[in-house]
N, C-alpha and C positions, 0 to 999 in steps of 0.2 A: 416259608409258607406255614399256617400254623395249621395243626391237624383238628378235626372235625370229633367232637365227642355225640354220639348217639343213644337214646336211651329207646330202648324196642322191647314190647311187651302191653298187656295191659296197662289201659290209661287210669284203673283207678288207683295204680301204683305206681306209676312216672308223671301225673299229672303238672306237679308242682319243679320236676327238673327244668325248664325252657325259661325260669325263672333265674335260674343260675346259668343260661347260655346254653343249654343243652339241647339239643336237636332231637324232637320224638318224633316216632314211629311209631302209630299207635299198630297193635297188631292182637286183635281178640284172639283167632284160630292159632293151628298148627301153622295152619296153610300159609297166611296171613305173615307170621313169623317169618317162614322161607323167600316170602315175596319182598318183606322190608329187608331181610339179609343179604338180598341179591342185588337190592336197591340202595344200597350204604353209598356214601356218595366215596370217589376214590379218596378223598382226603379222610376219612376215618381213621383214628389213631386207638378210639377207646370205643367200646359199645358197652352199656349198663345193660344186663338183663333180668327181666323178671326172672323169677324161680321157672316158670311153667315154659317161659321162651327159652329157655338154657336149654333143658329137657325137649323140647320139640327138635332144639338144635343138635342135641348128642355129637355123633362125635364129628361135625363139621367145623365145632370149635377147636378140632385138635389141630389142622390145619395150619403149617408155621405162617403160611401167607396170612392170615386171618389178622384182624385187626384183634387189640388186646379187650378180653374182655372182663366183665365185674359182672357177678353175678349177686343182688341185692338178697336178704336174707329172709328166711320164711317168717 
């Protein structure tokens, strides 16, 4: 089974990933962020996040079950 990469955060900075196979999430809010993270599909192996979605996530990302993430640069 191959794992699922997600990119979650504003769209005007993940626009161009679904181009390279990447699965967005567009996600403006905090809120928005918590609802695509809860939403990952189980096959998630990587999640790309914006700066602002990392930050809304704090420390949910620390979580070992979590899927691996990247967080793209300011």
């Amino acid at each position: 089974m191959s794992e699922t990469i997600v990119a979650l955060g504003e769209r005007a900075l993940l626009e161009g990933f679904p181009l390279a196979g990447v699965q967005l999430s567009v996600a403006e809010t905090d809120h928005a962020v918590h609802e695509g993270w809860a939403l990952l599909p189980k096959t998630t192996g990587i999640v790309i996040l914006t700066p602002r979605a990392a930050r809304a996530l704090g420390g949910i990302l620390d979580d070992p079950r979590s899927p691996m993430t990247v967080v793209l640069p300011l």
